[in-house]
C-alpha positions in Angstrom: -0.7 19.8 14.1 1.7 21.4 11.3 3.5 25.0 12.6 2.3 26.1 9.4 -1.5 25.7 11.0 -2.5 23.2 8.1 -3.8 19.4 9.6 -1.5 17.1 8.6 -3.4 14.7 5.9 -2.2 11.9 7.8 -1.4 11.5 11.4 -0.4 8.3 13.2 -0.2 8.4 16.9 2.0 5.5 18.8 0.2 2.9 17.1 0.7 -0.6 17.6 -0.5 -3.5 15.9 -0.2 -7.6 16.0 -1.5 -11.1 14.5 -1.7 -14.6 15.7 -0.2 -17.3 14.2 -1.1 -21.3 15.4 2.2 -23.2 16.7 3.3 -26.6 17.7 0.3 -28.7 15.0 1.1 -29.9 12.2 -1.6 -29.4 9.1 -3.0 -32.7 9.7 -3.3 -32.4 13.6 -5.4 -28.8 13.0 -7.8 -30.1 10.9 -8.6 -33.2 12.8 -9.1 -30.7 15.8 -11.4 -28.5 13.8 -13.0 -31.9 12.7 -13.8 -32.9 16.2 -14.4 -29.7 17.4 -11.8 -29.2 19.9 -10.0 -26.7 21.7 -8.7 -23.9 19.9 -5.2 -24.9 19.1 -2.2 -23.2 21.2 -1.9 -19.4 19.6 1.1 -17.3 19.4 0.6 -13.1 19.3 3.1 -11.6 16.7 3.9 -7.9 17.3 3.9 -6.5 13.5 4.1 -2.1 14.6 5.7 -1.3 17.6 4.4 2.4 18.7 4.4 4.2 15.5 4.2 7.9 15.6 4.5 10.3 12.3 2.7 12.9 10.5 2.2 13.2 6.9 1.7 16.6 5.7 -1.2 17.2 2.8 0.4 17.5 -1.1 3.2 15.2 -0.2 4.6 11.4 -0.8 5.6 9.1 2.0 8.2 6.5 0.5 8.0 3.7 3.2 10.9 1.3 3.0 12.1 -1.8 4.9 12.7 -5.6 4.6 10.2 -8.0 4.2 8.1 -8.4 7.4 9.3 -5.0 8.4 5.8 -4.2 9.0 5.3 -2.0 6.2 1.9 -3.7 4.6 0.5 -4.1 8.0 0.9 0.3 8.5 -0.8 0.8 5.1 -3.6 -1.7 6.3 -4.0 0.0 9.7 -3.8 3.5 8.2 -6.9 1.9 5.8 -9.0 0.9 8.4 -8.7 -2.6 7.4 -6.8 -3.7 10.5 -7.7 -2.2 13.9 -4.5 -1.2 16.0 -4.1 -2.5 19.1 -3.2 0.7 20.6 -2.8 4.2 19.6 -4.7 6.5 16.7 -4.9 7.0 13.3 -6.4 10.1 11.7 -6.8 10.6 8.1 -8.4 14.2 6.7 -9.9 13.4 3.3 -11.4 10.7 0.9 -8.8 7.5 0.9 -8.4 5.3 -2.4 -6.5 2.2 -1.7 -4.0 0.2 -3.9 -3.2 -2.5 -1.8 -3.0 -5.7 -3.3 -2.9 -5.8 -6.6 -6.3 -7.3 -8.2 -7.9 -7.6 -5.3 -11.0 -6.1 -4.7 -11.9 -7.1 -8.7 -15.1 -8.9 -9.5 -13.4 -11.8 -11.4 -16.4 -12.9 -13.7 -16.9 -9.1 -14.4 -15.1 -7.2 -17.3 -12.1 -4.4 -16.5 -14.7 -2.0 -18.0 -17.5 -3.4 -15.5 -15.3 -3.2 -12.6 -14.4 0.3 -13.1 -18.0 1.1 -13.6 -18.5 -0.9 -9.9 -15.6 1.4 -8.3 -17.0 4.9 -9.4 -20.3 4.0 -8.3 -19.0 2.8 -4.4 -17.7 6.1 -4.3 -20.6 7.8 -5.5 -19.7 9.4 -8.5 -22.4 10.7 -10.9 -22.8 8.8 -14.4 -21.3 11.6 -16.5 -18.2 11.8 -14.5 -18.3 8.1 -14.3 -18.5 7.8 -18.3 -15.6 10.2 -18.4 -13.5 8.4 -16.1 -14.4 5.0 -17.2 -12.2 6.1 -20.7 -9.6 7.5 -19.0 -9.0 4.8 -16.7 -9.3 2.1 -19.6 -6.8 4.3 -21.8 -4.0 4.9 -18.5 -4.2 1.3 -18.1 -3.6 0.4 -22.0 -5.5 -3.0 -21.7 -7.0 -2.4 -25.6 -9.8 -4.9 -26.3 -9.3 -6.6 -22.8 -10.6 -4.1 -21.2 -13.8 -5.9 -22.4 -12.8 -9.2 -21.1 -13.6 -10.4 -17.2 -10.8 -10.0 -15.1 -9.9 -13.9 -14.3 -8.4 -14.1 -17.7 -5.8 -10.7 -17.0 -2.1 -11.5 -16.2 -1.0 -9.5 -13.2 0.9 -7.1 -15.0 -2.7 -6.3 -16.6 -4.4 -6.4 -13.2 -1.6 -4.1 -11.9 -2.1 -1.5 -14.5 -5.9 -1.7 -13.9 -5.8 -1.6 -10.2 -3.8 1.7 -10.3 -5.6 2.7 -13.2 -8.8 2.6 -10.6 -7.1 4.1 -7.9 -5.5 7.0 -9.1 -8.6 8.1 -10.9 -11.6 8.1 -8.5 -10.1 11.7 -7.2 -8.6 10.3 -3.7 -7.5 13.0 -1.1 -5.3 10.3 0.2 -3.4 7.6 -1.5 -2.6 4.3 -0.1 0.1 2.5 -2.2 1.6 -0.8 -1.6 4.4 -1.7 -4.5 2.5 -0.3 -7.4 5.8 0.6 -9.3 7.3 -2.8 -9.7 5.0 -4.4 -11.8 4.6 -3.3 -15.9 7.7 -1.8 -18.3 9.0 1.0 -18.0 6.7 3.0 -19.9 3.8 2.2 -17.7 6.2 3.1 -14.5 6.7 6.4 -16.0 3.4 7.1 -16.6 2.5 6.0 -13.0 5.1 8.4 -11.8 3.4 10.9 -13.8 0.1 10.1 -12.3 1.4 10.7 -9.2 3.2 14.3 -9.2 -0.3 15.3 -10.9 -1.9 14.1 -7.8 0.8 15.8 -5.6 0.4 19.1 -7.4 -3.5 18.8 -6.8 -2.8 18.6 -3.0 -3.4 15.0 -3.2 -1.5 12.7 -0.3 0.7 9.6 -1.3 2.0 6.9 1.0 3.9 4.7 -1.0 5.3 1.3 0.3 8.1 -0.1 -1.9 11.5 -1.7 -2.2 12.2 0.7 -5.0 15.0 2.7 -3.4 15.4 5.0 -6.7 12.0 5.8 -6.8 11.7 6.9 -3.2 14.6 9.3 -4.0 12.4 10.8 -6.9 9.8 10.7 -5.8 9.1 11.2 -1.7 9.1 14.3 -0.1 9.9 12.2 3.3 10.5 8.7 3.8 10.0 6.5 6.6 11.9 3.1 7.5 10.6 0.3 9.3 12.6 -2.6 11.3 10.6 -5.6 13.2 7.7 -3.4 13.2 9.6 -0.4 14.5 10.4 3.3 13.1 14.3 3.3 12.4 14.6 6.7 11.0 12.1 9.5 9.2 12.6 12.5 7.2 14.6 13.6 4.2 14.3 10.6 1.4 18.3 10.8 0.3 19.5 10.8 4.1 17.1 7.3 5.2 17.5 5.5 1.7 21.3 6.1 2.2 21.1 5.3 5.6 18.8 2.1 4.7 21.3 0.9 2.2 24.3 1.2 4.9 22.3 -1.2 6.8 22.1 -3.6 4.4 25.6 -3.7 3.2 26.9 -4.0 6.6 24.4 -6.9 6.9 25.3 -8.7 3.7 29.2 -8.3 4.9 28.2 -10.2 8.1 26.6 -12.9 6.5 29.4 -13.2 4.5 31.9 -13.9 7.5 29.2 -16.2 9.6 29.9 -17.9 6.5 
């Protein structure tokens, strides 16, 4: 609990998470063994969060950063609901909006328009606050006329801007972010930065997973940085970006003399 006396929005409590992943079969060999009915094939267990504690406090961003397979994706999905940990707790205080995978989610065959329509009503919003949304969501997102058109036809720049478009509207408590900022110019960047302080100055909650160092900086009132599925370092954003980047050089530089 904060000293303060406030519940943290978000608190994650020695968490631990994994996936399996078949070895030793080739393609052809698995699916003759599904074919026939067999054994299941020999499984291996892959540790993606390795006792993960933090709090996030309410009205602030968490900037997670890493390398890929870091396990940042998988702590977004756990902190969702979406994946079960293994061990320890996750509590979230208020309504969560997820922003996950880009597109995903969408009714392809449906319009943007019809799918925004389908997101207000699954979180039970009334039809005049869903009419009021459904413009301001189609305007943030600046589709134009393809707003009208189903989803299966939208680049995914397009589905991008619609997806956080969706998100960011439907009044979330908490926000789950995974690399919203790297898709769209940087117009629509700016506005999603926007977006966000508004949230934050509403007492919304943002955790933000991105390779965006910059916009951590900017942005994050903490930041959080993952290894193999391990916390590194959390706290002040310019003191774990920096410490982050001095990671990476150093490992660039010995890559350069194993050469």
């Amino acid at each position: 609990m904060s000293t303060n006396g406030i519940r943290p929005a978000v608190e994650v409590d020695n968490i631990s998470a994994s996936y399996r992943v078949r070895v030793g079969e080739s393609s052809l060999k698995s699916s003759v063994r599904e074919l026939l009915r067999l054994d299941e094939p020999p499984q291996r267990i892959v540790p993606a969060l390795r006792n993960i504690s933090f709090t996030v406090p309410k009205g602030s961003v968490l900037g997670v950063i890493g390398r890929n397979g870091a396990g940042k994706s998988t702590l977004l999905r756990t902190i969702a609901g979406i994946l079960a940990p293994s061990e320890g707790r996750v509590t979230v205080r208020g309504r969560i909006s997820t922003l996950l995978s880009m597109g995903v989610g969408f009714n392809q065959e449906m319009t943007g328009r019809e799918n925004i329509r389908l997101g207000g009503l699954a979180v039970g919003l009334s039809e005049d606050r869903l009419a009021y949304l459904t413009e301001s969501i189609a305007d943030f997102a600046q589709l134009g006329e393809y707003i009208d058109f189903p989803v299966k036809g939208y680049s995914s720049g397009m589905r991008s801007r619609l997806s956080f478009a969706v998100a960011a509207h439907l009044d979330p408590e908490v926000l789950l972010i995974d690399e919203a900022l790297a898709a769209g110019d940087s117009k629509f960047k700016e506005r999603t930065a926007d977006k966000m302080a508004d949230l934050c100055g509403a007492g919304r909650t943002i955790l933000l997973v991105t390779h965006g160092l910059s916009t951590v900086k900017m942005m994050a009132t903490h930041a959080l940085w993952l290894h193999q599925g391990k916390v590194v370092e959390f706290g002040d954003p310019d003191e774990v970006v920096a410490s982050y980047m001095r990671y990476c050089r150093i490992e660039a530089l010995e890559g350069i003399d194993d050469e």
